[in-house]
N, C-alpha and C positions, 0 to 999 in steps of 0.2 A: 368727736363723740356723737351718736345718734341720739335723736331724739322720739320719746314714746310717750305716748298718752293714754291714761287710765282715766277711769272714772271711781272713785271713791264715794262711800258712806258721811254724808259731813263729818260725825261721830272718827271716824279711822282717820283722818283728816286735823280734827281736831290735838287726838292723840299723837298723831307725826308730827304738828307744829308744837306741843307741848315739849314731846323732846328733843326738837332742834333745837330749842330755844333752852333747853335743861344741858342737854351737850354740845352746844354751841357749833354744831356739825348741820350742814344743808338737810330740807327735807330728802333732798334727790339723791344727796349720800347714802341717808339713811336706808330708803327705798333699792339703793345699788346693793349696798350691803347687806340687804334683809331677801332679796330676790338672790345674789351669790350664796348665800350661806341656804338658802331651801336647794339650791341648785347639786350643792355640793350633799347635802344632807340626802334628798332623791338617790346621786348617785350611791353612794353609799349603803343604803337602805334595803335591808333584806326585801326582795320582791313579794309581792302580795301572793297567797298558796291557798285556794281554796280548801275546806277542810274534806270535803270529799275525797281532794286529790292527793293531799295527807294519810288519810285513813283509809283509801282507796280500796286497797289487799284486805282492809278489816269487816268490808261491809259484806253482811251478807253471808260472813263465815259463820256464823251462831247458829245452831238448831237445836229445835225440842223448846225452845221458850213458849209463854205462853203469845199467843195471835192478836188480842188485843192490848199488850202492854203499854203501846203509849197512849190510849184512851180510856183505859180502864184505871179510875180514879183508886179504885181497891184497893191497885197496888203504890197509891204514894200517903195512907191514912197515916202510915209509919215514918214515914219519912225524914230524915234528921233529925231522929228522935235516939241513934244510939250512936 
């Protein structure tokens, strides 16, 4: 087995040794185990999609609104109001 070295928060530290000592399981377990399960979690994990890239086809299709909408306070005095 390899060996790797981090540097930790005392605090994140603190809470490792609290539940080795609750789970009667190594800190270095736990750390195995908490680095495998984000590993697998990543994989897994719908890729990040910016909303531009989302909404791409929608931008910019609208006309005739008014020019200053989204600075013009005017239009938000109603706002969540119906």
């Amino acid at each position: 087995m390899n060996t790797l070295t981090i540097k930790i928060p005392a605090t994140l530290e603190q809470e490792l040794a609290h539940l080795s000592q609750q789970t009667n399981v190594t800190k270095s377990e736990l750390v195995r185990r908490a680095l495998l399960a984000f590993i697998v979690q990543s994989k897994s994990a719908t890729p990040f999609v910016p909303a531009l890239d989302q909404a791409g086809d929608l931008v910019g299709c609208f006309s005739g609104g008014p020019s200053d909408l989204s600075s013009n306070t005017e239009y938000l005095k109603d706002f969540g109001q119906r």
